[in-house]
C-alpha positions in Angstrom: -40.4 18.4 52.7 -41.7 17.9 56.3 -45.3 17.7 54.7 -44.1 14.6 52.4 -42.5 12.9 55.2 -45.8 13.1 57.9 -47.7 12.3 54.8 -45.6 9.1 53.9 -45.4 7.9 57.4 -49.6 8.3 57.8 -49.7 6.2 54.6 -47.6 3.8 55.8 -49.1 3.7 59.5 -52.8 2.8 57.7 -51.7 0.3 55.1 -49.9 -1.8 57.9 -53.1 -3.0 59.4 -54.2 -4.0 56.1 -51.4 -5.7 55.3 -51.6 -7.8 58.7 -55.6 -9.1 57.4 -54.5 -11.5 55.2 -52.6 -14.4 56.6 -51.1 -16.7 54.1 -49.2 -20.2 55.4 -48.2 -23.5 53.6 -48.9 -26.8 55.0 -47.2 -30.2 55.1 -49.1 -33.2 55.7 -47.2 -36.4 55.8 -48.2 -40.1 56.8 -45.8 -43.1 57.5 -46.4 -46.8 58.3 -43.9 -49.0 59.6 -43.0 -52.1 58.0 -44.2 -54.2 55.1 -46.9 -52.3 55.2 -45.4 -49.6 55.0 -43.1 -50.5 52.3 -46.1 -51.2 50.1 -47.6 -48.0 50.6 -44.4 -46.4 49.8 -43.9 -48.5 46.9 -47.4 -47.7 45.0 -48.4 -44.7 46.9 -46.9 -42.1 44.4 -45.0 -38.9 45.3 -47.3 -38.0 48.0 -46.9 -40.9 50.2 -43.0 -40.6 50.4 -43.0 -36.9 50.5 -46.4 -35.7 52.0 -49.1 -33.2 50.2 -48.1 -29.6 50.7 -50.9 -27.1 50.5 -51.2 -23.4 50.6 -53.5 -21.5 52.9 -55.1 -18.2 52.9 -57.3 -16.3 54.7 -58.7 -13.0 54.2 -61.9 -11.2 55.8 -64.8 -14.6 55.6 -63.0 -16.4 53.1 -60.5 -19.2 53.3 -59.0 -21.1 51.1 -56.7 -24.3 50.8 -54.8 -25.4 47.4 -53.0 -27.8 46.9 -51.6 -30.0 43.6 -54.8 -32.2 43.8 -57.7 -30.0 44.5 -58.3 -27.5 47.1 -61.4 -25.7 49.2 -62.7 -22.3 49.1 -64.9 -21.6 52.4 -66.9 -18.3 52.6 -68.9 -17.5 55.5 -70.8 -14.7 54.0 -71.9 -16.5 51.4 -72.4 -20.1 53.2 -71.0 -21.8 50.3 -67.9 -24.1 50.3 -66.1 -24.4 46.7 -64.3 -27.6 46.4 -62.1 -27.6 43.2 -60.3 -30.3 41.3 -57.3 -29.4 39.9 -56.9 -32.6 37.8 -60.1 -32.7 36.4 -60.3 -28.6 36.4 -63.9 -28.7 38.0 -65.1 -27.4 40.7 -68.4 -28.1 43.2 -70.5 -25.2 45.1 -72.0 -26.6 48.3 -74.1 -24.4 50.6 -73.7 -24.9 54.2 -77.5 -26.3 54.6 -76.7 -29.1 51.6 -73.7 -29.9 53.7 -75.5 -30.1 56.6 -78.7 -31.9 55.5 -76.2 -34.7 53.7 -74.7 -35.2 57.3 -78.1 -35.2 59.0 -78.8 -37.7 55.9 -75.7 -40.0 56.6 -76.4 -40.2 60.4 -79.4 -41.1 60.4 -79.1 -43.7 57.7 -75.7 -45.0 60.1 -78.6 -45.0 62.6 -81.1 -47.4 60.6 -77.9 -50.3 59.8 -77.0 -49.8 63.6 -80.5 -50.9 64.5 -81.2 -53.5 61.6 -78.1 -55.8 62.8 -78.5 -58.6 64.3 -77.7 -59.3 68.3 -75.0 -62.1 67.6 -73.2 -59.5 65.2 -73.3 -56.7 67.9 -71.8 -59.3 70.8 -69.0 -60.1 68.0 -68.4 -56.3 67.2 -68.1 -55.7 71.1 -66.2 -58.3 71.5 -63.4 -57.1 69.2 -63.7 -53.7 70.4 
């Protein structure tokens, strides 16, 4: 009897730390404007601008992911890959990290190239409003 007991209680003392890997949460993401703005937004924005988008989040060893009703993201690190899924359309896209990164490299420079090709009176107007 004593030899079940020390055996459950070893069972239960190694599955604990497994059970404390994975961390699951849920999300709520909400935006508001004031006024007629706001009232227009409200008005034609659908169910998730009056209540927010809720999304579920888990996280267990290198992977994360995020799902919500529209889509969600799968992140693993030991892959370098991002999944990003559309729940509509039931498609999903597998990105490695050095696409992701050589699209950003991409984008930056190419903000780079419009910031140089505008014209002086343009840049006095933008600093100007800024």
């Amino acid at each position: 009897m004593t030899r079940n007991v020390i055996a459950a209680l070893v069972c239960a003392a190694l599955a604990v730390p497994a059970l404390r890997a994975d961390v699951k949460t849920r999300e709520k993401t909400t935006f508001a404007l004031e006024g007629i703005m706001g009232g227009i937004v409200r008005t034609f924005g659908g169910k998730a601008a009056k209540e927010g988008i809720t999304s579920d989040v888990a996280l267990k060893g290198d992977r994360k992911s995020s799902i919500s009703d529209v889509g969600g993201q799968i992140i693993d690190l030991h892959e370098q890959k991002v999944y990003t899924l559309d729940v509509r359309k039931k498609e999903y896209k597998v990105q490695t990290f050095a696409e992701i990164r050589a699209e950003f490299e991409k984008a930056k420079a190419d903000a780079e190239k419009q910031a140089k090709d505008v014209k002086p009176e343009d840049k006095e107007k933008a600093d100007e409003a800024a």
